[in-house]
N, C-alpha and C positions, 0 to 999 in steps of 0.2 A: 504494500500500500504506500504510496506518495502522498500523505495524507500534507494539504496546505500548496502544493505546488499543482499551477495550473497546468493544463495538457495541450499540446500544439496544436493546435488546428486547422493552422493556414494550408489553404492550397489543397485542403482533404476534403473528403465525401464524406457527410456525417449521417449514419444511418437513423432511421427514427421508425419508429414500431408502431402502429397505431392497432388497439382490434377493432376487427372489423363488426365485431357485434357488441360492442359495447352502446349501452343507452340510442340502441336505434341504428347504429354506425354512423361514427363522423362524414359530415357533409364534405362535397368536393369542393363545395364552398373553404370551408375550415381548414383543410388539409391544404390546399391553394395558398391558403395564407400563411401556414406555418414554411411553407415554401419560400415566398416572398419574404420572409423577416429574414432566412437566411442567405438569402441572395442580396439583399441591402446590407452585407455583413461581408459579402463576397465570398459567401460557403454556399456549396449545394448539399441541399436536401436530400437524399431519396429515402422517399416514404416506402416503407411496407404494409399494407395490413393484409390482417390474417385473424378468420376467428379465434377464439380465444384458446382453444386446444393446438390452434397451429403458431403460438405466436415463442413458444420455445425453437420450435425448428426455425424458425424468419431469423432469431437472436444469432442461432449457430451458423447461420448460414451468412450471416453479418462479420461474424466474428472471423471469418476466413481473413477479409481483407485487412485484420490489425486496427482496427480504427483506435483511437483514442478515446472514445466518448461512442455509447450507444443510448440511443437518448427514447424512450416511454412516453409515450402520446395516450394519455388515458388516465381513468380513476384509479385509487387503489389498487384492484386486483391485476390492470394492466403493469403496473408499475409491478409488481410482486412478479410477474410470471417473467419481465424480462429480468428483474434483478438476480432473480436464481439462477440463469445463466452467468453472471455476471460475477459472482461469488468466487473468492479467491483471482479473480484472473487481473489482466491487466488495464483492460479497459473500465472507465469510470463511467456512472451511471447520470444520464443528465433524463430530467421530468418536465414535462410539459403538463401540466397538470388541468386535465379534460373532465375528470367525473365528477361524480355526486358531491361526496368529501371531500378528497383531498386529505386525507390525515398525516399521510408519511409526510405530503409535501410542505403541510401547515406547520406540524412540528419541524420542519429542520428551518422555515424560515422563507422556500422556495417561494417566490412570488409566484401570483396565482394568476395574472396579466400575462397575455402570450408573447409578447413584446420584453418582458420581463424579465420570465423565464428564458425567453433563448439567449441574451445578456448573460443572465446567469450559468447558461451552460456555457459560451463559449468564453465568457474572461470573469468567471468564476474563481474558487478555490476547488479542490477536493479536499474533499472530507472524509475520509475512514471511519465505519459505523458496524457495528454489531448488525450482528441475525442470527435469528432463530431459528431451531431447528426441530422436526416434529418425525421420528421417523423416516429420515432421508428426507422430507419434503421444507423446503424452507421457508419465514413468514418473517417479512419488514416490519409489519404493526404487531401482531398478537394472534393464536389459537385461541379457540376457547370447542366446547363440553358442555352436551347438555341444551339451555334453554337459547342458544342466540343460535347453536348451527339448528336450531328446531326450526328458529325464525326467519333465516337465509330461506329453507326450504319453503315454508310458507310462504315467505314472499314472489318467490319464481313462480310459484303455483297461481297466485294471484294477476301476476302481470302476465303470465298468460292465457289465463282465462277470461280475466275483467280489461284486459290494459291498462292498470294503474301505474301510475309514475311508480319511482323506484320507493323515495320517501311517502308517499297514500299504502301502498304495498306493505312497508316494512311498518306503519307505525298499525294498520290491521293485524298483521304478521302478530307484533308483540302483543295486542289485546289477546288475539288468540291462546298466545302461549302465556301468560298470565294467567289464563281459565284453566289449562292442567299441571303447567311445572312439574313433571316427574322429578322422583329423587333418583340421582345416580348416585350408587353406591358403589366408592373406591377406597384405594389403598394409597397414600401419595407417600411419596419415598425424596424428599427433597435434600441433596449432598445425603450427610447423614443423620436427618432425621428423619420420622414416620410419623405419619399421620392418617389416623382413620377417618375419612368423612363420607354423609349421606348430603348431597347437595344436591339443589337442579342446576346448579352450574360452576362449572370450573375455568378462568381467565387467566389466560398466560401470556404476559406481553415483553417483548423485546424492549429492556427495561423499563422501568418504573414509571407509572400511571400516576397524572394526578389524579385521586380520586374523589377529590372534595371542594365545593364549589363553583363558581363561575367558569373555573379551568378546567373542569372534570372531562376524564379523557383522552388530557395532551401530555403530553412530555418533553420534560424540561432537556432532556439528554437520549443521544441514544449511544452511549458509546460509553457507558458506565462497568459492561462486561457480566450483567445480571438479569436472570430472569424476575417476572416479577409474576406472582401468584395470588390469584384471588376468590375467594369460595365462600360461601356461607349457609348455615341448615334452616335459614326458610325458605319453606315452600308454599305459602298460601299467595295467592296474588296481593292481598292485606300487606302481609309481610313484608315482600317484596316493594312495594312501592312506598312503606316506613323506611324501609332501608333506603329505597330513591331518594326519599324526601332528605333524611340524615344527611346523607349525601351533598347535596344540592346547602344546606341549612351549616354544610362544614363541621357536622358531629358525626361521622362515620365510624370517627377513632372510636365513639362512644360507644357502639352497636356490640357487644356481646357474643354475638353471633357471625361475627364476621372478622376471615381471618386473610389477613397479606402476610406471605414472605417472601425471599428473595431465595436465591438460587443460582446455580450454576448450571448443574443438572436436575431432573426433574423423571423418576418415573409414576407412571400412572399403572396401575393394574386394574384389574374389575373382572367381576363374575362372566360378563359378555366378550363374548368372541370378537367383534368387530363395535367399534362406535363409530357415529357422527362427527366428524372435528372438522371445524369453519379454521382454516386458514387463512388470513388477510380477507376475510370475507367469499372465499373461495372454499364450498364443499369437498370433505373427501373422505370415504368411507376406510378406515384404516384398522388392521390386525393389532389385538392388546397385546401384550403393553404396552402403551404409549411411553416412547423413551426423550424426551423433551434435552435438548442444550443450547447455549449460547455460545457462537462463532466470534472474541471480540476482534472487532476493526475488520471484518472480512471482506467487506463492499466496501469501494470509494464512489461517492457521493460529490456530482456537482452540486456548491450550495452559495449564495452571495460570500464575497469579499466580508472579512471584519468591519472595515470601512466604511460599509453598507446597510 
């Protein structure tokens, strides 16, 4: 990792990744213009997209030619699926940040203007950042267990049945799963300690979550070298949104029932053969035990100048 030192750019093709089914698939309009920001810079573009199962092979097939910089055109899970290419290697990861959220890009400071961001990718810093890892599969924001990949699922189900936006989708999703919250029942094994718990959910994020207040959510750091974990034993929807409220009100610490640690490694076991686990917002049905770790500084990340 070079982490702080920018990457040359001149005179090269910087590849850029868009999927192609994300939130409808980017207009020709849109993609047009990320073209043009880089041609006012005197770099060419070439865009790829690719639905979102083909957007690993598009990264590898980019990375033939050595670029310097592969840069993510898309939400969240776009960004996740090129960065796991990206992991230990040499090329650094630049974001154009197209979806819903934006979380990875928000927390590192990425501007969220398209004009911005391509500044930021090409006279930029890099930045070396942690990632997480979930049984060979890797996650930039966080896994989690239980009641949010419930809600992933419900939600796809939604949009494509009803065509609701992503956000109408996801907040029925969660009334949904507020009405049954199953408990899962595991064995969590963090460094060395143990911990039994019955929870409807288990949060594991590529370090430490604020989780209390107006900030709840974001992260102050990602390059801290820690998992961070979060669980708690209510299950009634009651419950569950006292704890929101807690939360939200900055007495979370207070809640009893609710427990964070950190971590390095992380296993999970349970009675079930296979669970649900929401990666960066991306489903994937995976063989227990779940063996969780954190990769530190593995991804270089274009992110603004200190300056800036």
């Amino acid at each position: 990792m070079r982490d702080g030192i920018a990457p040359d750019v001149s005179s090269r093709t910087i590849p850029v990744i868009a999927n192609a089914k994300a939130g409808g698939g980017h207009s020709r309009e849109a993609l047009d213009s990320i073209e043009r920001l880089f041609e006012e810079r005197g770099l060419h573009a070439r865009i790829v997209t690719a639905p979102g199962g083909e957007l690993p092979r598009a990264v590898r097939q980019a990375l033939r030619d050595a670029p310097p910089v592969v840069v993510a055109a898309g939400g969240d899970g776009t960004v996740s699926a090129v960065a796991h290419e990206l992991v230990g290697g040499g090329a650094a990861l630049g974001v154009l940040p197209m979806g819903t959220f934006n979380h990875f890009a928000k927390d590192l400071g990425i501007p969220l203007e398209p004009a911005d961001a391509v500044r930021t990718i090409l006279e930029g810093r890099r930045h070396a950042i942690d990632v997480g890892e979930v049984n060979g599969r890797s996650f930039i924001n966080n896994a989690s267990l239980g009641l949010y990949p419930g809600m992933v699922r419900s939600r796809a189900r939604l949009q494509r049945r009803f065509g609701h936006s992503k956000r109408m989708a996801m907040l029925w999703a969660l009334l949904a799963a507020l009405r049954r919250s199953p408990l899962l029942t595991l064995h969590l094994q963090a460094d060395n300690e143990e911990h039994a718990c019955r929870s409807p959910f288990v949060f594991i994020g590529n370090n430490a979550y604020d989780m209390q207040g107006f900030t709840i959510g974001t992260r102050e750091r990602l390059d801290g070298g820690e998992l961070s974990v979060y669980t708690t034993h209510r299950c009634s929807a009651g419950g569950l949104m006292r704890l929101a409220l807690r939360a939200m009100i900055g007495r979370l610490h207070q809640a009893e029932d609710f427990a964070a640690i950190t971590a390095r490694r992380l296993r999970v076991e349970t009675p079930h053969a296979r669970l649900l686990v929401a990666t960066d917002g991306e489903l994937n049905v995976m063989e227990t035990p779940l063996d969780f770790r954190i990769h530190p500084r593995a991804l270089d990340v274009m992110v603004p100048r200190k300056d800036e």
